[in-house]
Each structure stands twice: as C-alpha cells, then as structure tokens.
Kinemage of the C-alpha trace (Angstrom):
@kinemage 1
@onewidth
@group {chain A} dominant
@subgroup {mainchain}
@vectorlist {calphas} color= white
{ca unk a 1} P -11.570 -4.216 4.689
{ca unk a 2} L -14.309 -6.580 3.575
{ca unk a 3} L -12.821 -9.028 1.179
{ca unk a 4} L -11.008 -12.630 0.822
{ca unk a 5} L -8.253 -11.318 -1.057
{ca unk a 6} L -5.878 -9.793 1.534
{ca unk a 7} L -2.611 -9.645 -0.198
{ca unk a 8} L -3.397 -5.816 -1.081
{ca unk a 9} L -3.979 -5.168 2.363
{ca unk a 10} L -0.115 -5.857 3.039
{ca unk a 11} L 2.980 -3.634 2.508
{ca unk a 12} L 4.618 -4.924 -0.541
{ca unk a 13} L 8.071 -3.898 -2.391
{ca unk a 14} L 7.551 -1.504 -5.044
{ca unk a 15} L 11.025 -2.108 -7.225
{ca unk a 16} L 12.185 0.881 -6.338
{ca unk a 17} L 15.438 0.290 -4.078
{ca unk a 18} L 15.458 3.802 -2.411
{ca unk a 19} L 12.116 2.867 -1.173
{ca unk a 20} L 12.173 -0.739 -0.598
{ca unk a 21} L 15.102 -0.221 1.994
{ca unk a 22} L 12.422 1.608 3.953
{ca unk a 23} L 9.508 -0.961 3.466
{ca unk a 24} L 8.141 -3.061 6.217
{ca unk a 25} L 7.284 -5.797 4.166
{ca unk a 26} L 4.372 -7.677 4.788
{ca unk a 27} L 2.653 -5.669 7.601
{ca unk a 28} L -0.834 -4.586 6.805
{ca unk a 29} L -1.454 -1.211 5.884
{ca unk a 30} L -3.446 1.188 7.844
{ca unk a 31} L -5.376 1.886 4.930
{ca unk a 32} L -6.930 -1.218 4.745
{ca unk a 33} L -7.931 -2.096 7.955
{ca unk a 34} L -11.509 -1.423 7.961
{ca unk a 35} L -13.686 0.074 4.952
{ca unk a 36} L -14.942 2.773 7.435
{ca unk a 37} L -12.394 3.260 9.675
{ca unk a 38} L -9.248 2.978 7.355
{ca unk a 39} L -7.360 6.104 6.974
{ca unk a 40} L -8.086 6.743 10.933
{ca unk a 41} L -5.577 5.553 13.526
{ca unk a 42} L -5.981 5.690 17.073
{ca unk a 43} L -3.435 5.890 19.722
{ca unk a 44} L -2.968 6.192 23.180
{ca unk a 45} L -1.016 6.316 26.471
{ca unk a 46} L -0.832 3.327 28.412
{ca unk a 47} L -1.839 3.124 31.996
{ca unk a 48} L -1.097 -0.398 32.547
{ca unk a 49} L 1.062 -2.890 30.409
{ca unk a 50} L -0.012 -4.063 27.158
{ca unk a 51} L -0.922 -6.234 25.672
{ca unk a 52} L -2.274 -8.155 28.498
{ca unk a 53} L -0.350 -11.355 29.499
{ca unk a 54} L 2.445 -9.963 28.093
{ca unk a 55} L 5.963 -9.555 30.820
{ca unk a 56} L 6.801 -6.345 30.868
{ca unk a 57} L 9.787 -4.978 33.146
{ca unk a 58} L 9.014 -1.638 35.163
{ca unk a 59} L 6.714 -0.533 33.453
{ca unk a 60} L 5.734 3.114 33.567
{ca unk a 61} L 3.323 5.739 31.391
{ca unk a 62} L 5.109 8.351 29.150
{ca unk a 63} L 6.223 11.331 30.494
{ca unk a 64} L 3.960 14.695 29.484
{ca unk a 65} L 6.941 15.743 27.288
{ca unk a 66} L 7.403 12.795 25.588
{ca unk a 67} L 3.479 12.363 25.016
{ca unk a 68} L 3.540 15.630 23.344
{ca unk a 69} L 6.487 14.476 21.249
{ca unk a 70} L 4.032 11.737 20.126
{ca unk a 71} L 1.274 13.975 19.181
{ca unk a 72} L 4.067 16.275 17.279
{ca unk a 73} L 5.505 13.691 15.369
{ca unk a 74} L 1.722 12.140 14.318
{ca unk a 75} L 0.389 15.668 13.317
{ca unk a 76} L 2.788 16.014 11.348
{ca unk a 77} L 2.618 12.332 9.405
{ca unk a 78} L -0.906 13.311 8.605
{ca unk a 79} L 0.095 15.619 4.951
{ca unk a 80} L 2.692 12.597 4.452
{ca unk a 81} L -0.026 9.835 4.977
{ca unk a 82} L -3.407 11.267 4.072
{ca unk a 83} L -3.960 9.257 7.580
{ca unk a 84} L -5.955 11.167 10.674
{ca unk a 85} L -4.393 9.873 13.622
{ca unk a 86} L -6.610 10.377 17.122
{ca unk a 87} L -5.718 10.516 20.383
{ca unk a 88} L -7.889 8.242 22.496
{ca unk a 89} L -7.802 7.287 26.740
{ca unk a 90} L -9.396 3.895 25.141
{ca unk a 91} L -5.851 2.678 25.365
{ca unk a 92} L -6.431 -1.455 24.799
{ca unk a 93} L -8.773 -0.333 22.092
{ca unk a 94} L -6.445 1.541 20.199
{ca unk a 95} L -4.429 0.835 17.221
{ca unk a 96} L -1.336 1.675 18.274
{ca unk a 97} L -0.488 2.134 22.466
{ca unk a 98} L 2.810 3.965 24.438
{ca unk a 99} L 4.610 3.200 27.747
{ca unk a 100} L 7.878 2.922 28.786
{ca unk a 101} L 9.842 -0.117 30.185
{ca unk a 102} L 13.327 -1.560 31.167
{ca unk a 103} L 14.291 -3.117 27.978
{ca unk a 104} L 16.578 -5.893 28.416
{ca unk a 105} L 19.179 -5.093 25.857
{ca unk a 106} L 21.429 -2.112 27.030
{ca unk a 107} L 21.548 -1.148 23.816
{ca unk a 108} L 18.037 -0.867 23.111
{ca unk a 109} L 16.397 2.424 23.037
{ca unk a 110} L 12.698 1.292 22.044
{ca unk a 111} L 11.381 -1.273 21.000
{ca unk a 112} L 8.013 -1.604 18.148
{ca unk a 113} L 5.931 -4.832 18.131
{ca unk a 114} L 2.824 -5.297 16.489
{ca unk a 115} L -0.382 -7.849 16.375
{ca unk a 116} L -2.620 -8.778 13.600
{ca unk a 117} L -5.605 -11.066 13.910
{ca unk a 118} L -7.413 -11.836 11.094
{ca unk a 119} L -11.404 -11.966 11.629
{ca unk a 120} L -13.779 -13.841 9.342
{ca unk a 121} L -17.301 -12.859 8.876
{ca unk a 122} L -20.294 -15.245 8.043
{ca unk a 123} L -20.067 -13.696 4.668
{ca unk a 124} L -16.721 -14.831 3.879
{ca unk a 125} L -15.282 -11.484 4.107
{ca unk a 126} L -12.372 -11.262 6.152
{ca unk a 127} L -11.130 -7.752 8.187
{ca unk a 128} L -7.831 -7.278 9.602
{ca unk a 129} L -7.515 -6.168 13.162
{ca unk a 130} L -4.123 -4.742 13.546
{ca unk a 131} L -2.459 -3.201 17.117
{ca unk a 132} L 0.967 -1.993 17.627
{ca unk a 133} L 2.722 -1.411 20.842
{ca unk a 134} L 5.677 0.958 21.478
{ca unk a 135} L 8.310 1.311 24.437
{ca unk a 136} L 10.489 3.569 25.315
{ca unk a 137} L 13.442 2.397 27.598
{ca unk a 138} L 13.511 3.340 31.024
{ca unk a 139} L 16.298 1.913 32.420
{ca unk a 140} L 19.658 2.727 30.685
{ca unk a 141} L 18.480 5.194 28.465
{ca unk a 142} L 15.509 6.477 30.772
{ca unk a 143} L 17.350 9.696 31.192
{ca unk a 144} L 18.471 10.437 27.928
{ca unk a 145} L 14.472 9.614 26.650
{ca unk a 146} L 13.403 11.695 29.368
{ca unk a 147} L 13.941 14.886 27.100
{ca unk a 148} L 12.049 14.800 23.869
{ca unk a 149} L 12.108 17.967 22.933
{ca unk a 150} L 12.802 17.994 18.950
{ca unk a 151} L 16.203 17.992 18.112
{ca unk a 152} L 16.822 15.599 21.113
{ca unk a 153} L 17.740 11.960 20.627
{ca unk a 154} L 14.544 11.380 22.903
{ca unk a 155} L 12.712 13.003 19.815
{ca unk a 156} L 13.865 11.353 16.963
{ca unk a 157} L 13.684 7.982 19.155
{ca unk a 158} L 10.206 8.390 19.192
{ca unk a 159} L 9.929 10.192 15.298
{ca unk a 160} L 11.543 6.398 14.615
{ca unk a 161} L 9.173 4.169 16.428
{ca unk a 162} L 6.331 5.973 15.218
{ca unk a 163} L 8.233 5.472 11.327
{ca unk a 164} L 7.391 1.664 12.372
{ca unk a 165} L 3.563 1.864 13.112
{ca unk a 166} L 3.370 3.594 9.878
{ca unk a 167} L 5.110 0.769 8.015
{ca unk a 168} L 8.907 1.866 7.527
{ca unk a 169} L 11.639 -0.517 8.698
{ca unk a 170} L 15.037 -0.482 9.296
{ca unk a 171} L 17.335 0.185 7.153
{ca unk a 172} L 20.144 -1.961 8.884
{ca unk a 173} L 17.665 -5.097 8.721
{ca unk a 174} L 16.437 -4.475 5.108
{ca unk a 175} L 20.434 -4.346 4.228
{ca unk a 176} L 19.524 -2.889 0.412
{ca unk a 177} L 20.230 0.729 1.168
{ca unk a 178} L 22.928 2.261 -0.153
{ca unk a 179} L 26.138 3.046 2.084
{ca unk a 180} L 26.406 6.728 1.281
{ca unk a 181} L 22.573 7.248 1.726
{ca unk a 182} L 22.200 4.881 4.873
{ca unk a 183} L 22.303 7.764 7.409
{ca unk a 184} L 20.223 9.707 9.549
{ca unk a 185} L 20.335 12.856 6.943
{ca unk a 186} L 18.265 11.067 4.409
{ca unk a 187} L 16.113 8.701 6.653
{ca unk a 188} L 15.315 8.278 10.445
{ca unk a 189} L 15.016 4.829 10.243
{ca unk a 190} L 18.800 4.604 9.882
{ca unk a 191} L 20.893 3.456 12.676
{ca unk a 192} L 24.155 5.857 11.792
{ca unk a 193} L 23.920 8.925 13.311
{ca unk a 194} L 25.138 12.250 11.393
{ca unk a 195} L 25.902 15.356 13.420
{ca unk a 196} L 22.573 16.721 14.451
{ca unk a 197} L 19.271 14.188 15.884
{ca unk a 198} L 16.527 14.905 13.612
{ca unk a 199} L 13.012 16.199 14.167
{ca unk a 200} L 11.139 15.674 10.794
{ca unk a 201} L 10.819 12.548 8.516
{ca unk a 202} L 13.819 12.439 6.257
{ca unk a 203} L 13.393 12.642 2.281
{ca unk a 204} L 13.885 8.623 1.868
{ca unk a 205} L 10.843 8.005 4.404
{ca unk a 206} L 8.596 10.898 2.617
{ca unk a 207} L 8.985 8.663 -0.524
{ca unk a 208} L 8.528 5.634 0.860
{ca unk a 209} L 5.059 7.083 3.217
{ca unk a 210} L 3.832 8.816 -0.591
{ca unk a 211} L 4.302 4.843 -1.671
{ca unk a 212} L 2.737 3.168 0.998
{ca unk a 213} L -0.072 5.517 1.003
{ca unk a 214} L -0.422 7.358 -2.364
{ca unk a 215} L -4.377 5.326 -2.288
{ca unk a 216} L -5.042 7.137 0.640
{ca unk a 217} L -6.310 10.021 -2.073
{ca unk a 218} L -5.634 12.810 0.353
{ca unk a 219} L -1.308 12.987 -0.230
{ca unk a 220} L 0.308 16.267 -1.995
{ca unk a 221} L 2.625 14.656 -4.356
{ca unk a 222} L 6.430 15.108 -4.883
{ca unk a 223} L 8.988 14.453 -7.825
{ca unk a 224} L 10.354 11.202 -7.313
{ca unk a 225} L 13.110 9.334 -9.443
{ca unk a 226} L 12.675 5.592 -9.587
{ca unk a 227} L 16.018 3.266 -8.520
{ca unk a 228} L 15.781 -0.221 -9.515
{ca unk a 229} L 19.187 -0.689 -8.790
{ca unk a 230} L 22.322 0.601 -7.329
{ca unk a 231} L 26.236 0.003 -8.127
{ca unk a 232} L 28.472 -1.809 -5.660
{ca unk a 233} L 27.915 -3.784 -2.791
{ca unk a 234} L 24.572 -3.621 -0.907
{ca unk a 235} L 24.884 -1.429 2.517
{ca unk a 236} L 26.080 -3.412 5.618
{ca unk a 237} L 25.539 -0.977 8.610
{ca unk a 238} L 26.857 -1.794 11.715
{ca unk a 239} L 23.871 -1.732 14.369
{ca unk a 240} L 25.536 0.637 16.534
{ca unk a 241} L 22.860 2.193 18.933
{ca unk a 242} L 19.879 0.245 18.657
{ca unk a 243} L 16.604 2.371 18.354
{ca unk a 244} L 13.952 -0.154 17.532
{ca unk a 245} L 13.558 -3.527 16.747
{ca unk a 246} L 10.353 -4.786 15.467
C-alpha cells in the first residue's frame, strides 16, 4: 500500500448497525497491505512461540485435525473475501501464525492478537506490515479443542478466531447488536451459544466480510438491507464462555 494517507487502509464503521456490531474497527485491512501482495494472506503452523520475546505458557503446535480445520475454514472465506489465503512453513514470515498454549483465564478458549508496524519509504510512501497470532487453549479446554471436526466446539472455536484475522469482532465487546440477533445462529462471533456449534460463517459475518471487502473486486454479491438503527436497548450479552479476546 504505497501512500501517506492510511486511514483507508483501516476497518471503518459503515452505518449500518447489523454490520458495525461485527466490525473490528480500526485494524488494517488485508486488502491494503501491500499493492502486490494485498488480497494474498499467508498463514502458518507454529513450531516455536511467536512472536519472539513474547511469554508463552506450554506451548505446543496444532494438532493435524485442528490444522485441517484451519485450512477448511480459510478455503472457504476465500468466495466471502475475494482473499487467497496460502499455507506457508515460513511461519515468522507469515501474516497470520497458529499454536496452542495454556491460556491463563479458565475461561478462555483462544485467544487473537495482532501487530502492525508501519514502514516508511524514502519516498514518503508508507506500507503497513500487519501479523496476527492465534492460540488455541491447551490446558482447560485442551481436550475439548482437541476435536475440530466441524460441528464441534473445537471447530467453530477456530471458524471464530479466524473471523478475527479477517477483521470481525465480538459482538459482546462491540455491545450494538441486537439481543434477539446476538447469537450463534446469525453470527459466530457471538458469545451465546444456540443448540448446535456451527461450521460455516453465519449470515451477519457474510455481510459484514462483503463490507469489509466488497474492493477486493473478486466477491459474488448478496441482497442486503441497510440498519441504521434498531428499537430498544442496545444488546448487553453476558460473556459466558469466552472464545477470543483480541
């Protein structure tokens, strides 16, 4: 992304409430990390703890299942995205890294962080240089994580931390989303749990991906109705079971 200007380059409410419940607000968008490299996203399996310096508790590499729940869930972001999203064993390179770890919250499934640095050129163009790093717990949860086949809560642990490297946030943090929508039927990045764990995207994150991306030029587009607003009170989910925080 060569220019000065960055504040395109950042994930930004759109007015919509439906969507803006979903919207990691000001992390920088895939899309504009590099002009050649922009709509593709590496990722990769860490060996060794990242990032480096960093105090990480037990650390261990994902399981093959739960690797291949990764690779699931990203092929099929790709249509949702217009992003191509590459495995690579260039782990500390890549722009978004996996292991697993005792988190120290009990409650804590995973946990999504992510690093920008912002790099100046003699020019005066400036690029953004953006890695994310995801965890899966270990520990208290290490068993129930083990199994990520879909339709497991390992699954749609993971289907949620990967919502987070593509720019969706939590609905119980963003604390806009309706009540009676603010559930795991309409999006994954809720923390309220309906009857069956989910192994797709739900129809509140499609939206909000077709948003965050429709530049990309390579999305299928859907019908969407625009929500400014919404009657009542503004959702207030309890946290419950926490799957990410980042």
């Amino acid at each position: 992304m060569a220019q000065t200007d960055l504040s395109a380059a950042y994930a930004s409410l759109s007015g919509d409430v439906l969507i803006d419940s979903l919207v990691w607000e000001g992390l920088p968008l895939w899309t504009e990390e590099s002009p050649s490299t922009g709509l593709t996203v590496t990722y990769g399996f860490m060996t060794t703890a990242l990032p480096a310096g960093e105090t990480v508790v037990d650390f261990a590499p994902l399981d093959l299942g739960q690797q291949a729940a990764v690779r699931l869930v990203y092929a099929t972001a790709e249509p949702l995205t217009g992003l191509h999203f590459v495995e690579t064993a260039d782990v500390s390179g890549a722009d978004v890294a996996f292991g697993t770890a005792d988190i120290a919250d009990p409650g804590t499934l995973a946990l999504t962080s992510t690093n920008e640095v912002l790099i100046a050129a003699d020019d005066g163009t400036t690029t953004i240089d953006r890695q994310d790093y995801v965890y899966l717990d270990n520990a208290e949860w290490g068993g129930t994580l083990a199994d990520a086949r879909p339709g497991t809560l390992g699954y749609e642990t993971i289907l949620h931390e990967i919502g987070h490297t593509l720019g969706l946030d939590d609905t119980a943090y963003t604390q806009t989303l309706p009540d009676i929508l603010d559930n795991t039927d309409y999006t994954v990045m809720s923390y309220n749990e309906t009857d069956t764990y989910k192994s797709m995207f739900g129809v509140l994150d499609m939206q909000t991906l077709q948003y965050l991306y429709a530049d990309s030029g390579s999305i299928v587009g859907f019908g969407v109705i625009p929500v400014m607003a919404w009657p009542g009170t503004p959702s207030s989910a309890a946290l419950g079971q926490t799957l990410a925080a980042g």
